[in-house]
N, C-alpha and C positions, 0 to 999 in steps of 0.2 A: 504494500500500500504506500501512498506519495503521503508526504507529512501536510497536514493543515497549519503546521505552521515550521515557521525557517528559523536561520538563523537573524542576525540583526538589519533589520534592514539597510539603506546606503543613506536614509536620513538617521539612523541609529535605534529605530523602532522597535518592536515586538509584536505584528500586531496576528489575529486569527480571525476569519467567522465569527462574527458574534461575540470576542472577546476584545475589552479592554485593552489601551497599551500598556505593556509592562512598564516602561517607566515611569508612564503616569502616575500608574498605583506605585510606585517606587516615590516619589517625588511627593505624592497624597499621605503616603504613609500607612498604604491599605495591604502591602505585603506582610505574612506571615515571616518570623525573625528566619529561618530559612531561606526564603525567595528572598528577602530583604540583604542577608550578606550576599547571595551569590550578586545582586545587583548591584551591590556596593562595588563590586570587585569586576563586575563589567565596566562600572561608570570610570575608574580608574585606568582599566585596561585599552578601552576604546574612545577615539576623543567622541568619534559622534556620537553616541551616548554619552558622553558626559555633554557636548553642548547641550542634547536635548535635556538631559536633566537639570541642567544649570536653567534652562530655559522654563520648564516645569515647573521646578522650586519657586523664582521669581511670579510668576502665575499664581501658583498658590500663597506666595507672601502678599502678592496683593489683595486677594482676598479675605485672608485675614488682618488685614491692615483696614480694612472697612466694617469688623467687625468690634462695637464698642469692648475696651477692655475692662478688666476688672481688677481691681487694685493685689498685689500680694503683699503677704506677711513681711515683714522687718525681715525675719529669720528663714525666709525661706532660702536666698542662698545660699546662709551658713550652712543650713539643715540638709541640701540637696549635695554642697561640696562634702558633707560630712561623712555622706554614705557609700562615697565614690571610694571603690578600693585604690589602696597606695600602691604606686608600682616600681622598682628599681630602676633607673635611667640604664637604657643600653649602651654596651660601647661597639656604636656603629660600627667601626673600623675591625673590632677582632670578631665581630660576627657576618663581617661582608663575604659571604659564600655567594655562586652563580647562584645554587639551586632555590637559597632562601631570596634571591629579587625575583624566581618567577610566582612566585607564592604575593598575590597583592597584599598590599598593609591593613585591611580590614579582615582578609582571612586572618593575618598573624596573630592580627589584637585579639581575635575570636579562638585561636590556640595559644593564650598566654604569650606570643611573643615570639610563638616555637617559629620556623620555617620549617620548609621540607627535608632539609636534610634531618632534625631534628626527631621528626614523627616514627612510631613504632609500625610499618605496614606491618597488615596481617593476611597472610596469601588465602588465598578460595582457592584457584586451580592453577595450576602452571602456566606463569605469565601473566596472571592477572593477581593483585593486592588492594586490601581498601585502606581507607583509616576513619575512622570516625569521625566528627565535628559535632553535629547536633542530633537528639534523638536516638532512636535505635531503629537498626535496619530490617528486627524480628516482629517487629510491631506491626500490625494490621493496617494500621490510621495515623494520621496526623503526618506535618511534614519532615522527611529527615535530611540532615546533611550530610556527606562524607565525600572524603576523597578516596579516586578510584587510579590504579596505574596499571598501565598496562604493556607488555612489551612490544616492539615493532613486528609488525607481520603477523598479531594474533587477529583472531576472527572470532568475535563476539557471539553467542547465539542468538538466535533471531527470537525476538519476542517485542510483547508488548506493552503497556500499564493499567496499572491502575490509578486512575487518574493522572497526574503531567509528570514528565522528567523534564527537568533541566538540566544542561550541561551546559557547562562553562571549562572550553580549554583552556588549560593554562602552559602546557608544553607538547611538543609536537602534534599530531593532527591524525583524523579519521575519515575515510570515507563510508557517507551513511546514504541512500536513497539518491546515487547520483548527484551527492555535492560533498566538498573537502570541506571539514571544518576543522579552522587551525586557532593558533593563539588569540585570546581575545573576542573568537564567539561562541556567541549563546547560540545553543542549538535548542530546540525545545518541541517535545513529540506530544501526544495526549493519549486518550485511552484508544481512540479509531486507528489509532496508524502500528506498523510491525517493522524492524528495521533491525539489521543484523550489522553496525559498525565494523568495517576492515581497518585496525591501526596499519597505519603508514611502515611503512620499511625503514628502519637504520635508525631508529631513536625512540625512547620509550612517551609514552602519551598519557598524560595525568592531567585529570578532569578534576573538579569542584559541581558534584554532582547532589541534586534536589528530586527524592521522589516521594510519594504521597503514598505508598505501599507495598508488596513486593511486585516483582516484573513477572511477568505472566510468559514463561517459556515456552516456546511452543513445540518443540521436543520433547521426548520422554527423560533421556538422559538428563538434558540439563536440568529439569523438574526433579531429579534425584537429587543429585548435587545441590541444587539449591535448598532441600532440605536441608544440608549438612551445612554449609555455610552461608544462608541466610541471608540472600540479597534480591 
């Protein structure tokens, strides 16, 4: 099946039938904290997403700018700085690794600071490892985060969701449905579409990956397997 929806548009969009822009709701503040980092780290990685989102934001400060305000507490900034956890100043220079700039700085803040080199993968099959971020990937419902790697030249099994995947490249590239998707885009499927990702040849592929429940194999085998490691 062809996807209803792509990856970022050429004005930096998201859009589908019937569905809302992604940034919009990024910029609105209608994403779930899931869809909300992976957008963070698009907005970073891609400038036309970030113009449109800068452009967004603006739009929505206007509107709240017409909206009468309401006075706060004396103590509400102390009270809101109070709650904010303390954190160690990095020293950029002895933690400047390649692997930790392809990891954006909202994922990092979102793993304590870790980068990639830093992270514990955990393999599923040969050639492919995840790692957590948000949620659990055993759960029925709700949105989860993790990062996925894979090696060049593996071939994904063909399946499909339950409710959206998004995927955000962050190093080397795949081919899904007749299009490459490399660093920097959002690729994004729903539950109508089935697509069996080829990673690329000569370099490993590590996604920032949002799904809304497990993936639906459409194979026997991998429907085993996926009992045992849970994706």
């Amino acid at each position: 099946m062809s996807s209803r929806i792509h990856a970022l548009d050429p004005d930096g969009s998201v859009t589908a039938n019937g569905r809302d822009d992604a940034i919009t709701d990024y910029a609105a503040g209608n994403l779930s904290p899931a869809k909300h980092a992976i957008m963070s780290c698009v907005v970073e990685l891609n400038p036309r997403a970030a113009k449109k989102a800068a452009f967004e934001t603006n739009v929505a400060a206007t509107l709240m700018s017409e909206i009468r305000p309401v006075p706060l507490s004396p103590l509400f900034i102390g009270e809101t700085l109070a709650k904010l956890p303390s954190r160690e100043p990095m020293d950029v220079a002895a933690n400047d690794d390649p692997r930790d700039r392809l990891a954006p700085k909202p994922l990092r803040d979102l793993m304590g600071g870790q980068g990639l080199r830093d992270i514990e993968w955990k393999s599923l099959v040969p050639g492919v490892a995840v790692h957590d971020v948000l949620g659990n990937r055993r759960t029925r419902d709700g949105d989860r985060l993790y990062l996925l790697r894979a090696k060049g030249g593996v071939s994904m099994p063909e399946h499909s969701h339950r409710g959206e995947e998004w995927t955000l490249i962050l190093s080397g590239s795949y081919l899904a449905n007749d299009r490459v998707y490399a660093r920097g885009d959002l690729h994004i499927e729903d539950e109508n579409t089935e697509h069996a990702p080829q990673i690329a040849e000569g370099e490993d592929c590590i996604c920032l990956v949002m799904t809304q429940g497990p993936l639906k194999m459409k194979s026997w085998l991998p429907r085993i397997v996926q009992q045992v490691v849970g994706i």
